[in-house]
N, C-alpha and C positions, 0 to 999 in steps of 0.2 A: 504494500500500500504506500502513494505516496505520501510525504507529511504533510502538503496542502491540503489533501481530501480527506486526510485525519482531523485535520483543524477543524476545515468546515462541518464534518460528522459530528466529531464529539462536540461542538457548540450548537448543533441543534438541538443536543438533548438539555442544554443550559436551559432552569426556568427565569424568568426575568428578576430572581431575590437575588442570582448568583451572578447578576452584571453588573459587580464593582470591582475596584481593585483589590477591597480587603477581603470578599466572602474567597478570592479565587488564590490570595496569599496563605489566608487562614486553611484555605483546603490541601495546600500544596503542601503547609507542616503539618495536618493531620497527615495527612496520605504517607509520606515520607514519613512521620512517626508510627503507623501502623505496619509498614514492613521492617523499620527497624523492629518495630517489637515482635514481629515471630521469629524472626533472624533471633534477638535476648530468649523468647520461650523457650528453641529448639536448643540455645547453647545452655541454659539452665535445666534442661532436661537431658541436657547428657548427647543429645542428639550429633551437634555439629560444635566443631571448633575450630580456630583455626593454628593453622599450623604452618609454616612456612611461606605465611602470606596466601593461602589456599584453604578454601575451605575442605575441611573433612565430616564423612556424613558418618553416623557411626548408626541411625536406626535404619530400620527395614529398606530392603528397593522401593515398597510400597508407597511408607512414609515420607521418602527420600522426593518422592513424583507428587503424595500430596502437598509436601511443604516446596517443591519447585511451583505449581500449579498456585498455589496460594499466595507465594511471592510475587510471583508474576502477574495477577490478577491486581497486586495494591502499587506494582510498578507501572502498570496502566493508568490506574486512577493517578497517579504521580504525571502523567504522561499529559492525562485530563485536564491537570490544574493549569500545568505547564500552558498549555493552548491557550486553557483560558489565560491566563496572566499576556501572555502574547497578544492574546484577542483583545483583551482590555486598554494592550497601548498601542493601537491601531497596527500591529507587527506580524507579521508572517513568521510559523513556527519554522519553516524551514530555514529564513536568513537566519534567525538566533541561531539556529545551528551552526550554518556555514558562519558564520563571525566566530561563534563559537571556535571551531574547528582552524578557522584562520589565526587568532589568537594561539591558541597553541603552537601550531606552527610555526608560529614567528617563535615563541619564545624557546623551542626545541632549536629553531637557527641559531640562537644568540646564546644560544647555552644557558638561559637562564628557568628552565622548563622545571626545577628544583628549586624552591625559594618560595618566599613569601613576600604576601604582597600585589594589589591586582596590579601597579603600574610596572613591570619590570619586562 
């Protein structure tokens, strides 16, 4: 799918209480907090850890495909917000990306791709 006809997708299902900039920030740190927190459930359950920068899955294949499936489900609604937040300041989710991605790039040339700090 492209990300344009993602945009426009997922903002038809927008009711009109979610067309501001805060309902669609506020979603984007829920959203993003509820996969962090099955990511915390599974690692307090013994499930998954990490280990050399990789995650390790130690419950079932089963388990392994629900909690993929279930990640993946609150990394959309992540995806959601995103839209919206782009839709909100008249922006096409695709160019964030590519700026996105140009940004890096630059800073991978410059050797500064390690560091902190957004101006470097």
């Amino acid at each position: 799918m492209k990300v344009e006809t993602y945009q426009t997708q997922a903002m038809s299902t927008r009711m009109d209480t979610c067309d501001n900039h805060i309902y669609m920030l506020g979603r984007l740190h829920e959203e993003a907090g509820e996969l962090q927190g099955k990511i915390n459930k599974a690692q307090r359950k013994g499930q998954l850890r990490a280990e050399d920068n990789h995650w390790v899955w130690k419950g079932t294949h089963e388990e392994l495909l629900q909690f993929r499936d279930e990640c993946l489900k609150e990394l959309g609604d992540v995806c959601w917000a995103c839209a919206g937040i782009a839709e909100e300041m008249s922006a096409e989710l695709a160019d964030v990306m590519q700026g996105n991605l140009d940004k890096l790039k630059s800073r991978k040339e410059r050797g500064v791709i390690e560091g902190f700090g957004d101006n470097r």
